[in-house]
VMD Tcl script that draws the C-alpha trace (Angstrom):
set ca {
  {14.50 3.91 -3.88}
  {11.74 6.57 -2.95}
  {8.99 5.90 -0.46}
  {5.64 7.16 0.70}
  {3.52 7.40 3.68}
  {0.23 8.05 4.02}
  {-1.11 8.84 7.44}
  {-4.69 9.05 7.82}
  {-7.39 8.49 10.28}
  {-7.50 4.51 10.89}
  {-4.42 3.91 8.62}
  {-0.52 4.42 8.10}
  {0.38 2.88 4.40}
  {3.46 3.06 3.43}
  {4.84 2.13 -0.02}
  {8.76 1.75 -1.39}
  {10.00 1.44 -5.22}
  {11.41 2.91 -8.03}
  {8.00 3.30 -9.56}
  {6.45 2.12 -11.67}
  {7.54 -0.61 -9.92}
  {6.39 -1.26 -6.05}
  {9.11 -3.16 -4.02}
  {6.92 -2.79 -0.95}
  {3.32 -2.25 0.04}
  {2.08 -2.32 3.25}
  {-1.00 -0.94 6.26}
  {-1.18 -1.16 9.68}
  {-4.49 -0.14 11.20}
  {-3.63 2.08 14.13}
  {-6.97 3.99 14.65}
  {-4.79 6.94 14.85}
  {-7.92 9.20 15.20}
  {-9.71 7.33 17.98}
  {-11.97 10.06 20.01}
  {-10.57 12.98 17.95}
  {-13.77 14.04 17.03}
  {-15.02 14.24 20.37}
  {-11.73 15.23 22.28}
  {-9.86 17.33 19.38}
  {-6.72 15.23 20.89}
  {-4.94 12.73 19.76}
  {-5.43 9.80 22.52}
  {-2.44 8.21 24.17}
  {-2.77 4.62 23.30}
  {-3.73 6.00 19.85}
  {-0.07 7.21 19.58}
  {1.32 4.29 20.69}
  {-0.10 2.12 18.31}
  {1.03 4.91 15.53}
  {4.24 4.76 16.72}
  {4.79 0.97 17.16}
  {3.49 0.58 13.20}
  {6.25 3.44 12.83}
  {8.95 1.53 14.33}
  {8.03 -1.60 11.94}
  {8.43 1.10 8.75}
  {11.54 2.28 10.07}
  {13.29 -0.84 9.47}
  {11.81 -1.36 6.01}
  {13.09 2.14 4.94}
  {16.46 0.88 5.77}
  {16.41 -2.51 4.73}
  {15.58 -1.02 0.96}
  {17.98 1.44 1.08}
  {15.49 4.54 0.46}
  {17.07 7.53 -0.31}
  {13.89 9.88 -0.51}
  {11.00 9.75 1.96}
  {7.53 11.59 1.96}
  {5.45 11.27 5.21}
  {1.60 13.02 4.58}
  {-0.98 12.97 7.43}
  {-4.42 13.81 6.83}
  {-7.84 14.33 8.54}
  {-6.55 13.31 12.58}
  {-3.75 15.27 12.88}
  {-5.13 18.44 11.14}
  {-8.14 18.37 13.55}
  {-6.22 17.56 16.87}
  {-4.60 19.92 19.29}
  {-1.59 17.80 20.31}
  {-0.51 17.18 16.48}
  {3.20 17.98 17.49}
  {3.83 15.11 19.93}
  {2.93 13.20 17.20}
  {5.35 14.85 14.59}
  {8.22 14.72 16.91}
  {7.60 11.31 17.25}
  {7.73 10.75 13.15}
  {10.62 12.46 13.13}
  {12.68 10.96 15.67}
  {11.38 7.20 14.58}
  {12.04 8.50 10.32}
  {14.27 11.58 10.30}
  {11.42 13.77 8.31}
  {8.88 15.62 9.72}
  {5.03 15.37 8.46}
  {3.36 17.68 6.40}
  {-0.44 17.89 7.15}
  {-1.77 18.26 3.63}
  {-4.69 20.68 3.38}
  {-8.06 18.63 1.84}
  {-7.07 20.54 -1.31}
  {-3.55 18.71 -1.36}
  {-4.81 15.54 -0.41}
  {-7.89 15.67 -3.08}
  {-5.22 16.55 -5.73}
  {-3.01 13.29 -4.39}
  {-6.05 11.19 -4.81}
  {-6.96 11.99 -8.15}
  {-3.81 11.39 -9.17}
  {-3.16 8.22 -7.38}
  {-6.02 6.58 -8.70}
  {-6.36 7.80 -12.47}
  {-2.81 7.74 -13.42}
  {-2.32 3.89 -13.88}
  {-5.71 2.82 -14.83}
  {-5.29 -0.08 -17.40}
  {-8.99 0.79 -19.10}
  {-8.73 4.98 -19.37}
  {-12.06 6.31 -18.50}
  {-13.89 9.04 -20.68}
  {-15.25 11.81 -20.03}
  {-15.10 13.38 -16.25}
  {-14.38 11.03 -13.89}
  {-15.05 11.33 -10.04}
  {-12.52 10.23 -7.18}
  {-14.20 9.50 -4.17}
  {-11.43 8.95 -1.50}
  {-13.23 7.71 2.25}
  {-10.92 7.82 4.59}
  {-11.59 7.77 8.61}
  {-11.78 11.32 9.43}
  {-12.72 12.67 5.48}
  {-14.03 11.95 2.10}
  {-12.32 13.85 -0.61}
  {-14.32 14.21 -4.20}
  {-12.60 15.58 -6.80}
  {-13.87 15.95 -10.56}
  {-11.88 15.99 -13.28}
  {-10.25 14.15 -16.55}
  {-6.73 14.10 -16.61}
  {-6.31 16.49 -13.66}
  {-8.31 17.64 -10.93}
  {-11.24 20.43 -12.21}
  {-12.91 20.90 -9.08}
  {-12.92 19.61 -5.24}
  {-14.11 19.31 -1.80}
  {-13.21 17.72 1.08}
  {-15.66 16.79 3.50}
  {-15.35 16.54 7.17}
  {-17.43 13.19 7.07}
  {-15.62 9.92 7.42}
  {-15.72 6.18 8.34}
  {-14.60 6.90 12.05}
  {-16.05 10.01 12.98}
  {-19.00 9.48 11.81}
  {-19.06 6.01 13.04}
  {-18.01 7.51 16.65}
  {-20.44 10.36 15.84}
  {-23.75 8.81 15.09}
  {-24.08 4.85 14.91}
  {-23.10 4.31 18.72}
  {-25.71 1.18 18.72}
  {-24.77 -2.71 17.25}
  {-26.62 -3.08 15.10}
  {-26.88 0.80 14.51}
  {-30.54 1.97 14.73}
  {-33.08 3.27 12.35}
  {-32.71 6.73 14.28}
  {-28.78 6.67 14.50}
  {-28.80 5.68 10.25}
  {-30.81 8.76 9.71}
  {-29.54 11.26 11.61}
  {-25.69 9.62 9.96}
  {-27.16 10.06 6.57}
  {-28.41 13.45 7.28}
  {-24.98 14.74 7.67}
  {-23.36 12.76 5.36}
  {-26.09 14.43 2.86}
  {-25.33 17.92 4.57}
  {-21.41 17.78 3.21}
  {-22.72 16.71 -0.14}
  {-24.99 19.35 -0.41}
  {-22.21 21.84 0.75}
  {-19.41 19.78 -1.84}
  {-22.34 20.88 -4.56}
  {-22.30 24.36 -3.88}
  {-18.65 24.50 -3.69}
  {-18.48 23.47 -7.32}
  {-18.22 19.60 -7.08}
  {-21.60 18.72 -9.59}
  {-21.43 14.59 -8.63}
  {-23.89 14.61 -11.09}
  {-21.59 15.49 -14.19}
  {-19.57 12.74 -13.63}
  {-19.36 10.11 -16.64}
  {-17.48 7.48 -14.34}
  {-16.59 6.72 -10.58}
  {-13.38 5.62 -9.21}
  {-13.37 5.07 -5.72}
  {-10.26 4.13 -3.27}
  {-9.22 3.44 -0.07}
  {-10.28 0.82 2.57}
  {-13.84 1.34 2.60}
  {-14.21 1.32 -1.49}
  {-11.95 -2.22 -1.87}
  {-13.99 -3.93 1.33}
  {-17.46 -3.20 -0.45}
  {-15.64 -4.20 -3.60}
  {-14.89 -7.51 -2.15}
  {-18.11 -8.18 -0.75}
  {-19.87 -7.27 -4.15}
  {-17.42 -9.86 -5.42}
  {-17.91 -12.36 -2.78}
  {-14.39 -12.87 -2.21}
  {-13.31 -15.95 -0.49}
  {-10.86 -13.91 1.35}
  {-9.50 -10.00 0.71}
  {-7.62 -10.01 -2.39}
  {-6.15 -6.79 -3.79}
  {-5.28 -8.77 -6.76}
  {-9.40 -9.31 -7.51}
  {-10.23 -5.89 -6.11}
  {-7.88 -3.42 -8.42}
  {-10.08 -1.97 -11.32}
  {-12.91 -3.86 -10.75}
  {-16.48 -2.45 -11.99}
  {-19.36 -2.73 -9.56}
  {-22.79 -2.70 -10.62}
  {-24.02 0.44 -8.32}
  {-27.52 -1.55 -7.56}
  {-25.11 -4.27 -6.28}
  {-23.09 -1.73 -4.24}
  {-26.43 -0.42 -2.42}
  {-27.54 -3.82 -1.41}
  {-24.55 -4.37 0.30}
  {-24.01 -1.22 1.82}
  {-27.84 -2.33 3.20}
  {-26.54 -5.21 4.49}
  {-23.59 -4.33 6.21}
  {-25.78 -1.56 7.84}
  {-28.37 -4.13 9.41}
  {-25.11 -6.48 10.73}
  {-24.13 -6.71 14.27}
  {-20.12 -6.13 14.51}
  {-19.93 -9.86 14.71}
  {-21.55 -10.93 11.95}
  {-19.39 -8.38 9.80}
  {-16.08 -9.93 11.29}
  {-17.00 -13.70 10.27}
  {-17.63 -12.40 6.61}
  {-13.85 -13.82 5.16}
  {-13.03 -10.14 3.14}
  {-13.88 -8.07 6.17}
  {-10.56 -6.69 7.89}
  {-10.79 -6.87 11.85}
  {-9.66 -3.33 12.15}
  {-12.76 -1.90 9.87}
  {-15.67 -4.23 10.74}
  {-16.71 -1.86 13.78}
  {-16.56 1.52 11.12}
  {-17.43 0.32 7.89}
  {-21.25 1.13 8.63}
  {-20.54 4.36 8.01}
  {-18.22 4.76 5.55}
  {-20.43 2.48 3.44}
  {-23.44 5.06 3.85}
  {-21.20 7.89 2.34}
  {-20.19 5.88 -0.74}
  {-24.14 4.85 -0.89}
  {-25.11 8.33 -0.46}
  {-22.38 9.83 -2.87}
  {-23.53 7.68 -5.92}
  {-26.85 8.21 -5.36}
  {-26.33 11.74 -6.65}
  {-24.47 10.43 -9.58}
  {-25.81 9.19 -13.09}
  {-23.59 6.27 -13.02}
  {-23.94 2.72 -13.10}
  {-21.02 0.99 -12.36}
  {-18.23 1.92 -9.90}
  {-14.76 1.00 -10.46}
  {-12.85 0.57 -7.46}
  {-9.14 1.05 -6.69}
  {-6.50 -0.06 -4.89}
  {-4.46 3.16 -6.57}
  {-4.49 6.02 -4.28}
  {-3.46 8.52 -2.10}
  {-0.59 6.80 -1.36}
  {0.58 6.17 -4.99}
  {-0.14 9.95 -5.71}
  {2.42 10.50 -2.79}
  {5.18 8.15 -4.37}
  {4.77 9.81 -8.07}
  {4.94 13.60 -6.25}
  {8.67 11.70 -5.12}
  {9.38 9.97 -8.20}
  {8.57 12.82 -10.25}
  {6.10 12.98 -13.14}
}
mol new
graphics top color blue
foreach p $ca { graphics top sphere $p radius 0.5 }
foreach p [lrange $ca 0 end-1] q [lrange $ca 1 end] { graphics top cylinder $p $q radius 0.2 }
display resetview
């Protein structure tokens, strides 16, 4: 069996089959990138928890057998000056060392992740708008990537950045949109024209917990989640909502995850603020991702 790891800025994922088929699919939220912005370090306790979700994976790689292992970290570790302690520790807990894919790399991993096993095929160019913690990757394209950007704007740092109050304040949600609007602005003039796009996918954590609030999920379920199509006026109002909430009141809604309810303000402003400068009216979210683009780079094509 192959696997896949996906190291970001709030997340580890990792996922194990013979794909198509997924044996195993799992996160741990680990918050890897907690002060990063403000330190450019990797914090202690922020390793630890890394490294204790690392030591869980370990024994999953072996109880499957996997013969071929791919372990990507994104925005944290590219932005932090103590990056090795943390690959020494991957490699002593896994036996491979991480490769820091360049926002390039991890656009092109994106794209593919979440357009390669979509059941309805989209026409046309379709955007892939990947939030993690630490970034947001767009990238245009139809069957492969045409043009894209990644933006030093995320769920985390921009959380840690600008919405410091709870409930964030009108102040703190402008001055969060203003530079949220800033990287689209520079994403435009880099080549990345949101407003070409003929249909939205978006993935990762942020994208699936707006999905299930627009669904009004009894509870998160990936099964309800995958593929579905948003209305984008029904995407705003939530985003609105979640915005006003205290902490609190986001961690008694049933869909919200525990780890995300403190960061989700902002990561729900930059999907607001990307399909505002689109022409579309639906979104179609994903569970497909990164992650999966990692397994089929494994796999093969």
């Amino acid at each position: 069996m192959i696997a896949a790891i996906d190291c970001g800025t709030n997340t580890i994922k990792l996922l194990v089959g013979d794909l198509p088929g997924v044996a195993v699919r799992e996160t741990r939220m680990v918050r890897l990138g907690q002060g990063v912005d403000a330190t450019g370090r990797l914090a202690d306790e922020a390793l630890a928890r890394a490294f204790a979700a690392l030591d869980e994976y370990a024994a999953i790689l072996a109880a499957h057998d996997v013969t071929r292992l791919r372990f990507c970290a994104t925005s944290a570790t590219r932005d932090s000056a103590n990056a090795q302690v943390f690959a020494d520790g991957v490699h002593a807990r896994l036996g491979v060392w991480p490769e820091v894919l360049s926002g390039d790399e991890e656009a092109a991993l994106s794209f593919d992740g979440a357009v390669r096993n979509l059941r309805t095929p989209v026409t046309g160019r379709v955007l892939v708008v990947d939030i993690g913690g630490g970034s947001t990757e767009l990238v245009l394209g139809t069957t492969t990537p045409e043009a894209a950007h990644s933006m030093d704007v995320g769920s985390v740092r921009l959380h840690e950045r600008r919405l410091r109050s709870d409930p964030p304040g009108p102040a703190e949600v402008v001055a969060c949109v203003g530079d949220i609007d800033a990287a689209l602005d520079a994403a435009h003039a880099a080549g990345v024209d949101l407003g070409s796009a003929d249909a939205v996918v978006g993935v990762a954590g942020t994208v699936t917990s707006v999905a299930a609030g627009v669904l009004d999920l009894p509870a998160y379920s990936a099964e309800a989640i995958d593929q579905a199509v948003l209305p984008v006026e029904e995407v705003h109002a939530l985003v609105e909502r979640l915005v006003a909430m205290t902490v609190a009141e986001r961690l008694a809604l049933p869909w919200m995850h525990p780890g995300r309810a403190d960061v989700i303000d902002a990561g729900a402003l930059v999907l607001s603020r990307v399909l505002r400068r689109t022409r579309v009216d639906s979104l179609v979210a994903s569970e497909a991702d990164i992650l999966d683009g990692i397994a089929w780079s494994v796999s093969g094509p």
